[in-house]
C-alpha positions, 0 to 999 in steps of 0.5 A, a space after each residue: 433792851 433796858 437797862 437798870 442801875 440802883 445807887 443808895 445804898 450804904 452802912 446805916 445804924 438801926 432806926 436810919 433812912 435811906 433813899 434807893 434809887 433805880 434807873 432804867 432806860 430803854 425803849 419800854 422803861 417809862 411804862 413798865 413795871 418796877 419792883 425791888 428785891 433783897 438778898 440776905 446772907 444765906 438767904 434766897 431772894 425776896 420780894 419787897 415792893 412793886 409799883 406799876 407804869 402808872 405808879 398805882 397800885 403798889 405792893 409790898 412785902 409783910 415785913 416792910 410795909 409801913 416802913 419802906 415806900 416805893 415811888 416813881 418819877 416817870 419824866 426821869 424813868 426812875 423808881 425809888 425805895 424810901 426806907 425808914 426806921 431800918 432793922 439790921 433784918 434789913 440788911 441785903 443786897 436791894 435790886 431792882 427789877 423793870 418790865 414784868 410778865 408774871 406776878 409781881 412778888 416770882 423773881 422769874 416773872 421780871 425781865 430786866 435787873 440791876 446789878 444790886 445795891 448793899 444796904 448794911 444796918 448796924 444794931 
């Protein structure tokens, strides 16, 4: 079993940063996988970036690359979303998902979520 709470999250306005945060623990949380998604008002949920055990490769989505970056600290099992020059697109609700089994970017693939984190960005 593993567990998995984001903290980060927060009322910005339009070119701000954020720092997400995702930490995992259990048996398997130091080697497994790492991603975050977003949910939209209205929307279903989307992919947004993925960082593997080692933290190599990593992948994102279209719409945010080059802004957003994903790292990992392995010592403290917690992965991170740096968000830079924020749109009001990017406001969601950010999860973050440990251990996959599938491919990065099927939700149904990822094994373990948090409980999400708001992000609103304001024009």
């Amino acid at each position: 079993q593993v567990h998995v709470i984001e903290s980060g999250g927060g009322l910005v306005q339009a070119g701000a940063s954020l720092r997400l945060s995702c930490a995992a623990s259990g048996s398997t949380a130091s080697t497994s996988s790492m991603g975050w998604f977003r949910r939209a008002p209205g929307k279903e949920r989307e992919f947004v970036a993925f960082i593997s055990g080692s933290g190599r490769p990593t992948y994102y989505s279209d719409s945010v690359k080059g802004r957003l970056t994903i790292s990992r600290d392995g010592a403290k099992n917690t992965a991170y979303l740096q968000m830079n020059s924020l749109e009001p697109e990017d406001t969601a609700v950010y999860y973050c998902a440990v251990n996959l089994r599938g491919s990065y970017s099927d939700s149904s693939a990822w094994n373990y979520w948090g409980q999400g984190t708001q992000v609103t960005v304001s024009s």
